[in-house]
Every structure is written in structure tokens, then in C-alpha cells.
N, C-alpha and C positions, 0 to 999 in steps of 0.2 A: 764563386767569390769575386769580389770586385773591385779587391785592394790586393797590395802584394805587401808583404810583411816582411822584415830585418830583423831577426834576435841578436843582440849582443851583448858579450861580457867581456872578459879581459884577455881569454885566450882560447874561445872558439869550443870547450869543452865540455863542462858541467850543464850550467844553468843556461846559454841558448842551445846549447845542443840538444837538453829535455825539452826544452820550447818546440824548438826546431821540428823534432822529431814528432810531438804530439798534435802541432799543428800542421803536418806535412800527414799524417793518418788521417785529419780530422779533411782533408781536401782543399788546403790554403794553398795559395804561391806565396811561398817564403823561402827564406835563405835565411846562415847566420855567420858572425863572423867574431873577429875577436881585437880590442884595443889595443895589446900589450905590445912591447917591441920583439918578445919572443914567448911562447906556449911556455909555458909552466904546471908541471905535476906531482903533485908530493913525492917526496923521496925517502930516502930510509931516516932522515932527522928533518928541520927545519931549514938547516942550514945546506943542506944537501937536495935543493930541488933537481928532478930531470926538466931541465931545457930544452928544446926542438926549436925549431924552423917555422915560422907559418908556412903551410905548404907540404910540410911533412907526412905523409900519407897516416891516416890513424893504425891501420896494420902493422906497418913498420915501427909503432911507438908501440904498441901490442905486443908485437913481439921482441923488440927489444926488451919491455919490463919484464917478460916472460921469462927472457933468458937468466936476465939480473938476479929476481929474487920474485917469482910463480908465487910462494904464500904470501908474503907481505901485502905485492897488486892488486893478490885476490880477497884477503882481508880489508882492507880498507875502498874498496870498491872500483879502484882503477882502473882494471882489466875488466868486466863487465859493461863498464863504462865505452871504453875501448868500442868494445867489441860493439855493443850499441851506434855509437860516432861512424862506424865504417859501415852499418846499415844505409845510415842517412846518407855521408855524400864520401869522398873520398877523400878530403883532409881541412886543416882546420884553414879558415881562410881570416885575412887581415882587413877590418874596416877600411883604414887609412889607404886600403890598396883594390877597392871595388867598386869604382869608377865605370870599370866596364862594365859592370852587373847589370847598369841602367839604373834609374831612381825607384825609391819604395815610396808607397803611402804613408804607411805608420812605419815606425823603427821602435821596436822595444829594447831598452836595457835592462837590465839587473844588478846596477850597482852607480853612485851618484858619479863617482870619477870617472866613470864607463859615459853614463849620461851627459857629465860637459866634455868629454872628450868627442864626443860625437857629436853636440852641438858646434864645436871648436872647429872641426875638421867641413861640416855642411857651412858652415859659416866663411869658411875661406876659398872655399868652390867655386868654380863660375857659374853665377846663375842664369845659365842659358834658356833653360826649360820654361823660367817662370813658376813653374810648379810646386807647390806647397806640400810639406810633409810632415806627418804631426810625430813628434819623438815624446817616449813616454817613459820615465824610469819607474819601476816595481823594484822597493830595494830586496833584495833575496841572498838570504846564506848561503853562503861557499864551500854546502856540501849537499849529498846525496837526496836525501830527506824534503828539504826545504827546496832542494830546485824543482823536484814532483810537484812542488805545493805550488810553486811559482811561475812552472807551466801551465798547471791546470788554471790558476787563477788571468793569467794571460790569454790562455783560449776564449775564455768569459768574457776578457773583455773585447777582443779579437772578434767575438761573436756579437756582442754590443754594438760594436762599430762597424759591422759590414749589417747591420738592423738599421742601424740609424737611415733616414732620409739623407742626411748631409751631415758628416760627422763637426764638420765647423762649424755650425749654427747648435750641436746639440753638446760639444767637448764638455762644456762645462757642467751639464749633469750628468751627464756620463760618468765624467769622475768624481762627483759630491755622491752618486748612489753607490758607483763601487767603493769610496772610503764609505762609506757609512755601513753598508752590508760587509764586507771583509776587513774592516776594523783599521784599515790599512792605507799612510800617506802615499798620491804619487804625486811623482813633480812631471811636467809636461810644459812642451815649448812647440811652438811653429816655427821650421826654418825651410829651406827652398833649395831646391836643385835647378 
């Protein structure tokens, strides 16, 4: 592969975590990370989410839900979740704080306030590098079902663009044949490390 890739969403878990993970079998360099100011996981209401740490080992939120209430996590898909997340790396990691990670080619989002937040954050960076890097939102639901869909549809295009000759010279059909075959808008921006 000849790009390194970023998945992100708002808190490291769901929707690039399935990215993460499917493109990390499929033989990518990728990484993923998350926007929010703190992880966020349903809880027994709405109004009662569990909050973490960035940085919080996913076993340790595993097992905390475990202790909490075992059927509920495992009902609504939490704790398989989990448990999946602590395959891939050891805990959930913060955009605004992966600096050190080095630059990516592409950065996927999955969610549009994910997407200008992450243009927000490349934008006020020193641009030492020079180096260009294309950020692409795929808007995707914020549940179990639809981040499957949202991965697979990200490997495709993941796989598009490491075909291309030169993905800046080809971006723009690139994403007029994937809206057109998956039905589906994305927004996309060039910004620089």
C-alpha cells in the first residue's frame, strides 16, 4: 500500500474502529482516532452516558460495563464492540492530540462535524511538511449496522485510491463514480501538514 490512512469519528469507537479494523486485515497503514473532548458510550438512558478518557484502555471500559450491567452492554452491542476495539490497538486515541503519529495521506471521517473539525485542527498546524492530504467525510450512522456498511464502503474507496495513478489529478472522479454507484454524497477538502 502506498498511502497511510486516518479513520475518524467522535470518540474513537464505533464507526473508525470498524474502518480501522477492516482496513488494518485488508493490509493498509492506518490508524484511528476520535474528535470529542471525552469518549462517550451509551448508558442505561440518554441522559446517563459512560464517559472515559482518551487514552483509556478499551479492556478497562470492558470491563467496567461488565461489572455495571453484563446484559444491557451485551444487548445493545457495547461489549462485543469492546472487545473487538482491544483487537485492533489498545485504547481509543484523540485527533487534536496525534501530532506525533506523523502525517496521513487520506483521513476518513464519518460524521460532517467530525469532518470540519478535522479540517479546523490540519488548518491551524504548522505547515512544515508541505505535504498534502486529502480528508474525505462518508456521513455514517452512529450504530452497529451502518458503520459495517461504512467500512466496507471506505475500503472501496481506500482501494480506488491507492489504483489511481495520482489521486489529485483523479479526486474528482473518484468521487462522482462512488456517489453515483453507492447512491451516496461525500464532501472532501485538501489541506496540508
Amino acid at each position: 500500500m502506498k498511502f497511510r490512512y486516518a479513520m475518524v469519528c467522535s470518540s474513537n469507537q464505533n464507526r473508525s474502529m470498524e474502518a480501522h479494523s477492516l482496513l488494518k486485515r485488508q493490509g493498509f497503514d492506518v490508524s484511528s482516532y476520535g474528535t470529542g473532548a471525552h469518549v462517550k458510550l451509551p448508558g442505561p438512558s440518554l441522559r446517563e452516558p459512560n464517559v472515559y478518557d482518551f487514552g483509556t484502555p478499551y479492556k478497562q471500559m470492558f470491563d467496567d460495563l461488565r461489572r455495571k450491567d453484563p446484559e444491557l452492554y451485551k444487548r445493545n452491542g457495547i461489549l462485543p464492540m469492546l472487545k473487538r476495539n482491544s483487537t485492533v490497538k489498545l485504547a481509543p486515541q484523540r485527533w487534536q492530540d496525534n501530532a506525533a503519529d506523523g502525517s496521513f495521506d487520506v483521513v476518513f471521517t464519518f460524521e460532517e462535524k467530525v469532518f470540519d473539525m478535522v479540517l479546523e485542527d490540519l488548518n491551524n498546524r504548522d505547515h512544515v511538511l508541505k505535504k498534502c492530504a486529502l480528508i474525505i467525510n462518508l456521513e455514517v450512522k452512529d450504530n452497529h449496522e451502518e458503520a459495517a456498511v461504512g467500512a466496507r464502503l471506505a475500503l472501496d474507496l481506500c482501494q480506488e485510491i491507492e489504483a489511481a495513478e495520482s489521486w489529485e489529478d483523479s479526486i474528482d472522479d473518484l468521487v462522482n463514480g462512488f456517489e453515483k454507484q453507492q447512491r451516496r454524497k461525500l464532501l472532501y477538502s485538501i489541506s496540508f501538514y
